[in-house]
Biopython code that builds the backbone (N, CA, C, O; Angstrom):
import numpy as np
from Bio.PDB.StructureBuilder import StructureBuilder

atoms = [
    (1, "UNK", "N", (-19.524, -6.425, 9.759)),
    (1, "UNK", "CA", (-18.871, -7.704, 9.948)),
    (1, "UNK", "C", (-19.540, -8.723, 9.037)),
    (1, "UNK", "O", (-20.725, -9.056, 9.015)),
    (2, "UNK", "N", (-18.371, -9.211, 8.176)),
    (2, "UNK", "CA", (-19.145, -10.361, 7.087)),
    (2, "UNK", "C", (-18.611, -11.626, 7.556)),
    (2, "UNK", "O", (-17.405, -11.758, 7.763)),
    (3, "UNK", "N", (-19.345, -12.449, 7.711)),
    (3, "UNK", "CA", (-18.800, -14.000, 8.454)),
    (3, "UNK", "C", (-18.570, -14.938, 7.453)),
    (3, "UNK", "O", (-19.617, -15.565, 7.291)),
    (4, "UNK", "N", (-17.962, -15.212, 6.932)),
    (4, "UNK", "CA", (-17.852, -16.564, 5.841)),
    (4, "UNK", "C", (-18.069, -15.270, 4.490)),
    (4, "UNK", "O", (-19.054, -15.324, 3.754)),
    (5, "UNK", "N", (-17.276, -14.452, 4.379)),
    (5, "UNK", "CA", (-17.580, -13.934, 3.289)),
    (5, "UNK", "C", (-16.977, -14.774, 2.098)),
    (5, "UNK", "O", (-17.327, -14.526, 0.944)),
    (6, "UNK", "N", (-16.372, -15.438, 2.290)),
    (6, "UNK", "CA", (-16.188, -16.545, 0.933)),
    (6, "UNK", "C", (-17.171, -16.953, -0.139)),
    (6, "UNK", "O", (-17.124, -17.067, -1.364)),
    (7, "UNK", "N", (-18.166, -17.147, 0.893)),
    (7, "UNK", "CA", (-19.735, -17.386, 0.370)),
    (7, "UNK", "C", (-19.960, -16.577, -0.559)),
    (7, "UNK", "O", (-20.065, -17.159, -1.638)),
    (8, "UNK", "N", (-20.114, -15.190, -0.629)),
    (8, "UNK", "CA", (-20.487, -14.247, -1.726)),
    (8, "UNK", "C", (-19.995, -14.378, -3.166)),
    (8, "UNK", "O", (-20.510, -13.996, -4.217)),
    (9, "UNK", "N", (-18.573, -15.185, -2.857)),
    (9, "UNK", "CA", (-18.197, -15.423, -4.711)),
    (9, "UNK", "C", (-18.234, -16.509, -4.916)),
    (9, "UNK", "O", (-17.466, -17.110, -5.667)),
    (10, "UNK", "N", (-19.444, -17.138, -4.074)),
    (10, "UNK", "CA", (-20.412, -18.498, -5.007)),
    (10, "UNK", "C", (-20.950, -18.034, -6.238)),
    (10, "UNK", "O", (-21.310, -16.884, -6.489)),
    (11, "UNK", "N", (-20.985, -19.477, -7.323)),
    (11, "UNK", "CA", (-21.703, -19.060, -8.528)),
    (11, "UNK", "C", (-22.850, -20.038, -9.032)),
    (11, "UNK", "O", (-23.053, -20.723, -10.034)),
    (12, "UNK", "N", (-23.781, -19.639, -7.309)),
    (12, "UNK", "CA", (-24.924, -20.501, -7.797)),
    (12, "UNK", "C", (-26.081, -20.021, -9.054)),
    (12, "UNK", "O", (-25.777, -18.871, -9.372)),
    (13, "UNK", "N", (-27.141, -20.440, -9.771)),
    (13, "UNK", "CA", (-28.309, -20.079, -10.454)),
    (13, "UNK", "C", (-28.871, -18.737, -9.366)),
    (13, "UNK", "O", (-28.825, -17.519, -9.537)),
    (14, "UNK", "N", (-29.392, -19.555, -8.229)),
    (14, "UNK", "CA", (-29.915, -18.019, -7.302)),
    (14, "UNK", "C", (-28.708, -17.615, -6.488)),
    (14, "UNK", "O", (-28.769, -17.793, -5.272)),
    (15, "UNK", "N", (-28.073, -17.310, -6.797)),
    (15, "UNK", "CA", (-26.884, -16.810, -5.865)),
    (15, "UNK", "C", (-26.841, -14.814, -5.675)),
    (15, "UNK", "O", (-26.674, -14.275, -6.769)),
    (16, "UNK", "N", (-26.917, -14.221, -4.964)),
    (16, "UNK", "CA", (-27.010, -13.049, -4.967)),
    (16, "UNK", "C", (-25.631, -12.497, -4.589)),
    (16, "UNK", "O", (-25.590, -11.268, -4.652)),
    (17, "UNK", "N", (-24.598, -13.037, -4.249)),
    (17, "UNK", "CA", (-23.366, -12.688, -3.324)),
    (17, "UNK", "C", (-22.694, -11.690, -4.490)),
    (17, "UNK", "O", (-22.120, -10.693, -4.052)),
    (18, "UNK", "N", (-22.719, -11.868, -5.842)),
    (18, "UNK", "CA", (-21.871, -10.881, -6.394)),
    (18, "UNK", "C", (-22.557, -9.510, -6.277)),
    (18, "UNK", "O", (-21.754, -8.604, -6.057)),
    (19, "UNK", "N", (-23.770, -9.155, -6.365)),
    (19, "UNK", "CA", (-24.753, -8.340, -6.072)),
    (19, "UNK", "C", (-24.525, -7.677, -4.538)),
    (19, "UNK", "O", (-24.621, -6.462, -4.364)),
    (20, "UNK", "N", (-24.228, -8.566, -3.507)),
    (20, "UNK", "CA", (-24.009, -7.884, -2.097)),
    (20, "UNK", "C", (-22.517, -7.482, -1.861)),
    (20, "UNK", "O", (-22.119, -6.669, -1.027)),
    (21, "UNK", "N", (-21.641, -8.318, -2.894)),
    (21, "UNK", "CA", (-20.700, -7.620, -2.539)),
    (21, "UNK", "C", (-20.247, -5.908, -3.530)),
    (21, "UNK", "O", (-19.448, -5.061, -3.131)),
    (22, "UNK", "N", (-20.860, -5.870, -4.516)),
    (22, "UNK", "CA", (-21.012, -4.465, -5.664)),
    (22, "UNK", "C", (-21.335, -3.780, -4.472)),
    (22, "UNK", "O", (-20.475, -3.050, -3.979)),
    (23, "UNK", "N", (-22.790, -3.937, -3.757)),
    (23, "UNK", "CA", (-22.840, -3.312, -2.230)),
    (23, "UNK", "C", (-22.142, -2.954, -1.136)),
    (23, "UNK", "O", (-22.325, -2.047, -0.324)),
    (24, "UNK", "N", (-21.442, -3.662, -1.211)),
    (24, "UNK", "CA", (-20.060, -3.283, 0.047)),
    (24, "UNK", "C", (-19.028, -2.541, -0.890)),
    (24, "UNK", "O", (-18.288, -1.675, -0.425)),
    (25, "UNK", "N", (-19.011, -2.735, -1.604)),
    (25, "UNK", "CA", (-17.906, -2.066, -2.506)),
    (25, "UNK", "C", (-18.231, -0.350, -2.507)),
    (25, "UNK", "O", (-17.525, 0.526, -2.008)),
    (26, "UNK", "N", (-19.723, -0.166, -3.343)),
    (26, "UNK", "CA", (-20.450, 0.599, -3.052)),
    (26, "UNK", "C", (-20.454, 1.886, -1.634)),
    (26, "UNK", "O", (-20.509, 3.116, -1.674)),
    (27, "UNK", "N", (-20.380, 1.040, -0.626)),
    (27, "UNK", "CA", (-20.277, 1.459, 0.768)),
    (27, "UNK", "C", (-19.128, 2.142, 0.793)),
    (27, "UNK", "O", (-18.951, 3.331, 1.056)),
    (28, "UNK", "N", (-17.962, 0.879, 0.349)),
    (28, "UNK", "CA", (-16.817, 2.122, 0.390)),
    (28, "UNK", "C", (-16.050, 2.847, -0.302)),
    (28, "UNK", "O", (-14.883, 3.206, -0.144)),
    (29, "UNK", "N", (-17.148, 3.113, -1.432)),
    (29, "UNK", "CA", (-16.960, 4.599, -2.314)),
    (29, "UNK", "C", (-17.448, 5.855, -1.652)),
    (29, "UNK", "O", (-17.047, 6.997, -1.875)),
    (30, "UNK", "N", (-18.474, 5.431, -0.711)),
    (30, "UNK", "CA", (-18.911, 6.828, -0.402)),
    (30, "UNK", "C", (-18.651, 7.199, 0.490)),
    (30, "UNK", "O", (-19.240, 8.193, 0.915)),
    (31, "UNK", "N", (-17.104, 6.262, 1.614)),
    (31, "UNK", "CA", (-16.875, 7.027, 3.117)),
    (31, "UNK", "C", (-15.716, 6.246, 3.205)),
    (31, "UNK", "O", (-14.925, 6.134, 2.268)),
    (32, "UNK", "N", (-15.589, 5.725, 4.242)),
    (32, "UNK", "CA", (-14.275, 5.246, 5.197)),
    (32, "UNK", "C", (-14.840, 4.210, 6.184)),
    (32, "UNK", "O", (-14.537, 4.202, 7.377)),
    (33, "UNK", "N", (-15.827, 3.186, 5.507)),
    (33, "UNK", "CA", (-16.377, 2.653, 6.679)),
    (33, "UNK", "C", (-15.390, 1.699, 6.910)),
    (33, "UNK", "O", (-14.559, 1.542, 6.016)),
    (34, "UNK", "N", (-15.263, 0.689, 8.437)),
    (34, "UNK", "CA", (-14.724, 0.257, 8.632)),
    (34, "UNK", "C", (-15.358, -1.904, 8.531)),
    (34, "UNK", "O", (-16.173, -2.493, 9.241)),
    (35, "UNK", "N", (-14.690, -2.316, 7.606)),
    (35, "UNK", "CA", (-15.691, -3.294, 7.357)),
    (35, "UNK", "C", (-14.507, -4.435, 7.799)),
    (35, "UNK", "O", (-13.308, -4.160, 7.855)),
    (36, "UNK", "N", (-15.015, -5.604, 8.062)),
    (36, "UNK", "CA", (-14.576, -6.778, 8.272)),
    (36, "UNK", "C", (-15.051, -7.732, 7.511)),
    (36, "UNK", "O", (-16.255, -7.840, 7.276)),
    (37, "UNK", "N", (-13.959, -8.692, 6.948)),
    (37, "UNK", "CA", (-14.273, -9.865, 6.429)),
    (37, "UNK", "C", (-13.946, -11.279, 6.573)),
    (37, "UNK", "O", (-13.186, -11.849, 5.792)),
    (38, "UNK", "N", (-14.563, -11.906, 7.655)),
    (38, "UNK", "CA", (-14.128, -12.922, 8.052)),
    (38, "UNK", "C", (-14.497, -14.619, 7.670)),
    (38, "UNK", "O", (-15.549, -15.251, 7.580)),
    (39, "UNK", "N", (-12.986, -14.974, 7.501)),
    (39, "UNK", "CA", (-13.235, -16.325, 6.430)),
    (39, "UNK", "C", (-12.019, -16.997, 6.844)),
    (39, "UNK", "O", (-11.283, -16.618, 7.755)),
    (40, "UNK", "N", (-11.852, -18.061, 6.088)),
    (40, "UNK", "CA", (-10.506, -19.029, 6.122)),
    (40, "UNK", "C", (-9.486, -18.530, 5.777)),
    (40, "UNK", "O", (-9.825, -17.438, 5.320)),
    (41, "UNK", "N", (-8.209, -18.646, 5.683)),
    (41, "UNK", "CA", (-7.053, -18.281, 4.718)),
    (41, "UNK", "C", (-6.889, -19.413, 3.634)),
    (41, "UNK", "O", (-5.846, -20.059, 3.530)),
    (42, "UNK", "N", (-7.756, -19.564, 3.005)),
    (42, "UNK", "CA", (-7.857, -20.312, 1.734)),
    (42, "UNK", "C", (-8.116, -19.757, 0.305)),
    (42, "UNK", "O", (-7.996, -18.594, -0.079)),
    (43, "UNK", "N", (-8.553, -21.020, -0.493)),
    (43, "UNK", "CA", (-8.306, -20.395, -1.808)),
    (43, "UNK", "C", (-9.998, -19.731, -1.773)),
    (43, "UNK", "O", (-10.031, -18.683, -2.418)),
    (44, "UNK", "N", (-10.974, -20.000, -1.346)),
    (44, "UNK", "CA", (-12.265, -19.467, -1.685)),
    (44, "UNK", "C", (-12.141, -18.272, -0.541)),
    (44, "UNK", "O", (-13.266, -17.862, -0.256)),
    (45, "UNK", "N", (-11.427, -17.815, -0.042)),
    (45, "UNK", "CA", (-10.918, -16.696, 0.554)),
    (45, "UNK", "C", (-10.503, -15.509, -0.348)),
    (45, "UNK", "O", (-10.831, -14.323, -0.375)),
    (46, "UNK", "N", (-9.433, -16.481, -1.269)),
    (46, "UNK", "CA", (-9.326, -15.816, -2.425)),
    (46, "UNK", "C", (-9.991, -15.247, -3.586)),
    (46, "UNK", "O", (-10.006, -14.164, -4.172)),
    (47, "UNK", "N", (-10.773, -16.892, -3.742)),
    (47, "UNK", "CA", (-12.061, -16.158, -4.818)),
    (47, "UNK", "C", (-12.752, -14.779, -4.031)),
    (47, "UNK", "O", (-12.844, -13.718, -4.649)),
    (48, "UNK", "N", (-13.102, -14.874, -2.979)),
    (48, "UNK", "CA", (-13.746, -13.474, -2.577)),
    (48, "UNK", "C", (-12.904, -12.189, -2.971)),
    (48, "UNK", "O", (-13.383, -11.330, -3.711)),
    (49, "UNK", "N", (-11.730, -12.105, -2.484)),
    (49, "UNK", "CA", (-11.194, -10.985, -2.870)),
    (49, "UNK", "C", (-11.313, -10.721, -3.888)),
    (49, "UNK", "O", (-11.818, -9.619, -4.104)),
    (50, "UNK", "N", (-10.758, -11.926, -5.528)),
    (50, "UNK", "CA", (-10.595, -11.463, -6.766)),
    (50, "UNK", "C", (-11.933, -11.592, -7.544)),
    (50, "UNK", "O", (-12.092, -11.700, -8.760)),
    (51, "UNK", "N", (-12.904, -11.555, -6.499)),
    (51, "UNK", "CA", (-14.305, -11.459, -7.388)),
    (51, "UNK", "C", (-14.509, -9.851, -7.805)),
    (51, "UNK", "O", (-15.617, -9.709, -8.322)),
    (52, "UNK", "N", (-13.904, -8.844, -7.742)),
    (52, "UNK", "CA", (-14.444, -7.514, -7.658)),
    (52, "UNK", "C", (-12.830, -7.004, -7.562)),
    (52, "UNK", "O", (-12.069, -7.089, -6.599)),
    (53, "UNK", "N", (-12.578, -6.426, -8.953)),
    (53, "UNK", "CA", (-11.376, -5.855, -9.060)),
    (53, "UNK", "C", (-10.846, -4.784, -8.599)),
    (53, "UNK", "O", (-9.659, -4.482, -8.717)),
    (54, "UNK", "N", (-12.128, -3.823, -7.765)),
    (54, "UNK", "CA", (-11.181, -3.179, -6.568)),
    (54, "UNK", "C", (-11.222, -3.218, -5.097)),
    (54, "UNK", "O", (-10.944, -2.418, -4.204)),
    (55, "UNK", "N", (-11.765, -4.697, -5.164)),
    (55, "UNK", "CA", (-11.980, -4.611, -3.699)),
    (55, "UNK", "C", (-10.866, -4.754, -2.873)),
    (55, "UNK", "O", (-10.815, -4.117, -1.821)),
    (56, "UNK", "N", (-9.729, -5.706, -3.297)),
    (56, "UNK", "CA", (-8.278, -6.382, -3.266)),
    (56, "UNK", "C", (-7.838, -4.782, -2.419)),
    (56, "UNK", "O", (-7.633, -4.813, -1.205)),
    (57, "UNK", "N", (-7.715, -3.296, -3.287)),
    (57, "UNK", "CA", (-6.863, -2.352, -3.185)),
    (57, "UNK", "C", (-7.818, -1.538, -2.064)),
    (57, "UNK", "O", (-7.526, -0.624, -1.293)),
    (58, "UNK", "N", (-8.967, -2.187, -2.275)),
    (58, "UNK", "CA", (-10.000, -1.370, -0.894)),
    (58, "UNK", "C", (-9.522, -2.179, 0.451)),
    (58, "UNK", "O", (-9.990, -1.697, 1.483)),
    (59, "UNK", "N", (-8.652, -3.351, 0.630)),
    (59, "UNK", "CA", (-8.678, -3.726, 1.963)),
    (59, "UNK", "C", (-7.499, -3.684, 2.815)),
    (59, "UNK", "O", (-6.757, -4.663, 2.900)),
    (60, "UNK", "N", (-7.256, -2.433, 3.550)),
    (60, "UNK", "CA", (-6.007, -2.081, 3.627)),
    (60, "UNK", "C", (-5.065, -3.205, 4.623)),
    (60, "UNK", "O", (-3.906, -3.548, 4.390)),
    (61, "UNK", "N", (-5.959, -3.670, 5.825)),
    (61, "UNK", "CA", (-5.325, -4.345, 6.686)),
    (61, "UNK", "C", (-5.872, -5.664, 6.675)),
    (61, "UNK", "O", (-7.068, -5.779, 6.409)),
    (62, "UNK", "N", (-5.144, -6.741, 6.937)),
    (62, "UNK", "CA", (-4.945, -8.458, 6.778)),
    (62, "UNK", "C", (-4.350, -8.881, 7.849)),
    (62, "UNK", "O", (-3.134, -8.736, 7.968)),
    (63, "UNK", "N", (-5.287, -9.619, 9.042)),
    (63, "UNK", "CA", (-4.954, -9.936, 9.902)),
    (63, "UNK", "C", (-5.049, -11.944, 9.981)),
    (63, "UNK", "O", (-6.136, -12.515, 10.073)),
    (64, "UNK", "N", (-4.056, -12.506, 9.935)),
    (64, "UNK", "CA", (-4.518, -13.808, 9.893)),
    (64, "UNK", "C", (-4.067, -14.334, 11.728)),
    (64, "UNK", "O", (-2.970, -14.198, 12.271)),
    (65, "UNK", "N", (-5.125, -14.832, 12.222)),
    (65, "UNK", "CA", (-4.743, -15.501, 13.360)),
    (65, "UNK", "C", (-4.765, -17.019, 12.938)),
    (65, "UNK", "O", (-5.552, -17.511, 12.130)),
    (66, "UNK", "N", (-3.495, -17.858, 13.808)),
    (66, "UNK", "CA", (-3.015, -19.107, 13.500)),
    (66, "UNK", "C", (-4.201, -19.954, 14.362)),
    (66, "UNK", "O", (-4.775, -19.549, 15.373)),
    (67, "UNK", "N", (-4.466, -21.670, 13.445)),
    (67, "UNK", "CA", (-5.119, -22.299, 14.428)),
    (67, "UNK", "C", (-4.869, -22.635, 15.633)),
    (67, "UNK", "O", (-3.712, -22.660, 16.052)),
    (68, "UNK", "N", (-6.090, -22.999, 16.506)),
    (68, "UNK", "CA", (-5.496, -23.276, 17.843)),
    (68, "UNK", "C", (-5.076, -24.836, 17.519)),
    (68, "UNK", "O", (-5.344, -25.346, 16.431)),
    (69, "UNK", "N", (-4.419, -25.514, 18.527)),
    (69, "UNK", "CA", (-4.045, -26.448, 18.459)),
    (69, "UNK", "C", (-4.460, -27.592, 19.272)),
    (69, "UNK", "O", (-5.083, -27.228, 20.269)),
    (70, "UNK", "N", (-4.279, -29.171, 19.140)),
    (70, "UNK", "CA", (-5.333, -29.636, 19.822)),
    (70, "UNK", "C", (-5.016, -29.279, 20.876)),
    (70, "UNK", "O", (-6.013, -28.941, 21.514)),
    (71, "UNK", "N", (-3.653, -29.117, 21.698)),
    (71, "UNK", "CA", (-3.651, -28.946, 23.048)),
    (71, "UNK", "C", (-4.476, -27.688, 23.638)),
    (71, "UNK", "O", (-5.200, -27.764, 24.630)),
    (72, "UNK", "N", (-4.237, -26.423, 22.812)),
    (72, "UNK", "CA", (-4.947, -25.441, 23.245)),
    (72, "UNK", "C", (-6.751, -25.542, 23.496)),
    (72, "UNK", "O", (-7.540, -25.001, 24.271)),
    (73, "UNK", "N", (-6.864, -26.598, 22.314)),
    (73, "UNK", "CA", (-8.579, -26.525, 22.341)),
    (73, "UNK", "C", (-8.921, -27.367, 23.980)),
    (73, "UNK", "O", (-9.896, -27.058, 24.664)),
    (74, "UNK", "N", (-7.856, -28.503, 24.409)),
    (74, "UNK", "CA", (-8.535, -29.368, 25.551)),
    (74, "UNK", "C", (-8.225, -27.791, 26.736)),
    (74, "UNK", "O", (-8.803, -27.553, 27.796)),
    (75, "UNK", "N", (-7.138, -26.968, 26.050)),
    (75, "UNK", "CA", (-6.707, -26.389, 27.767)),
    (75, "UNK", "C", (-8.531, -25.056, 27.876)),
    (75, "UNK", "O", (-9.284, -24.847, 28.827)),
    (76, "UNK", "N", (-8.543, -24.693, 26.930)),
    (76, "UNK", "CA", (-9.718, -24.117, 26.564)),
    (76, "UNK", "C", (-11.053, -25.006, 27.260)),
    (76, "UNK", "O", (-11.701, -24.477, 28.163)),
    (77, "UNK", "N", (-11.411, -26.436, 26.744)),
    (77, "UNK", "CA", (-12.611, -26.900, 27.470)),
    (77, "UNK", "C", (-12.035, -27.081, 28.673)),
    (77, "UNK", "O", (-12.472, -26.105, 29.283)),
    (78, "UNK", "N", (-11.431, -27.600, 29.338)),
    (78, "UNK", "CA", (-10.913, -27.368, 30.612)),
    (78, "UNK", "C", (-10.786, -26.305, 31.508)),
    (78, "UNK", "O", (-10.818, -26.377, 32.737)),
    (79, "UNK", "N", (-10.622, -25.187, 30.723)),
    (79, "UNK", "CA", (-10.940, -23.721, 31.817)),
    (79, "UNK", "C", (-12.999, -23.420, 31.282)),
    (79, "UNK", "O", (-13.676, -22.561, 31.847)),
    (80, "UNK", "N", (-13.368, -24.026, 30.544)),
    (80, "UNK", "CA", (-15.100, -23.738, 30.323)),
    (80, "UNK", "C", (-15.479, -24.927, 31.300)),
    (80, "UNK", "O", (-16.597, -24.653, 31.737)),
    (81, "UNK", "N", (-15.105, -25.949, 31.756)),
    (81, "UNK", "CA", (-15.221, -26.791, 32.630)),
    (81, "UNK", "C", (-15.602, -26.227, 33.842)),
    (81, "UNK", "O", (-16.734, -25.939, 34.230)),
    (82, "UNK", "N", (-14.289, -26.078, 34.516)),
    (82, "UNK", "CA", (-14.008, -25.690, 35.669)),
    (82, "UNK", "C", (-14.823, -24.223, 35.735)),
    (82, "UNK", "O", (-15.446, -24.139, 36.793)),
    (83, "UNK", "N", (-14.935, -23.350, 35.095)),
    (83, "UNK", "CA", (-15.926, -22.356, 35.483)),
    (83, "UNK", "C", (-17.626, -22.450, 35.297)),
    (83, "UNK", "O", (-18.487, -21.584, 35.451)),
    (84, "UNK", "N", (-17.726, -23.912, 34.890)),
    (84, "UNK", "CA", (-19.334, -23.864, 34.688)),
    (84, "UNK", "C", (-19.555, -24.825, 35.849)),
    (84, "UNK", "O", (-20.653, -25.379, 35.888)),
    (85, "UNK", "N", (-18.644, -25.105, 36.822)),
    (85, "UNK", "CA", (-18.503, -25.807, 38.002)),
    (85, "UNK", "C", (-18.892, -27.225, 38.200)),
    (85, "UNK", "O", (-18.726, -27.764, 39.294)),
]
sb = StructureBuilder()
sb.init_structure("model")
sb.init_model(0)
sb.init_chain("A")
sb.init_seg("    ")
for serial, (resi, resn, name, xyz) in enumerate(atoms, 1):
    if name == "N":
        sb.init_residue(resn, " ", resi, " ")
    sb.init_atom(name, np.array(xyz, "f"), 0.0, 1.0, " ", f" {name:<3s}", serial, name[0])
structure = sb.get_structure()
């Protein structure tokens, strides 16, 4: 599980992310692992994918869940409310 993998196709001076992702790439040359990459549906979403020209054809499934909304976020603190009593 990669959290903010967006991050990796930063192009800082010390930046190591193109390096960790050759690594994951790496990973899944040699099996079937099952990897996650979790980020925004944005454009530095994008840069991640098109940083590494086969990673795009390495990621078979794309799941985008929609934001919650403000109503959902109050009905949400409202049931963390009521159960922290």
């Amino acid at each position: 599980f990669v959290d903010e993998c967006y991050r990796l196709a930063g192009k800082g001076d010390n930046d190591f992310g193109l390096e960790a992702i050759d690594e994951l790439m790496s990973a899944m040359e040699r099996g079937d692992p099952c990897m996650i990459f979790a980020g925004y549906d944005d454009a530095a979403m994008d840069d991640f994918v098109s940083s590494n020209p086969g990673l795009f054809r390495r990621i078979h499934h794309v799941f985008l869940f929609p934001a919650y909304t403000p109503l959902e976020l109050a009905k949400i603190l409202l049931l963390k409310i009521d159960a922290a009593g």
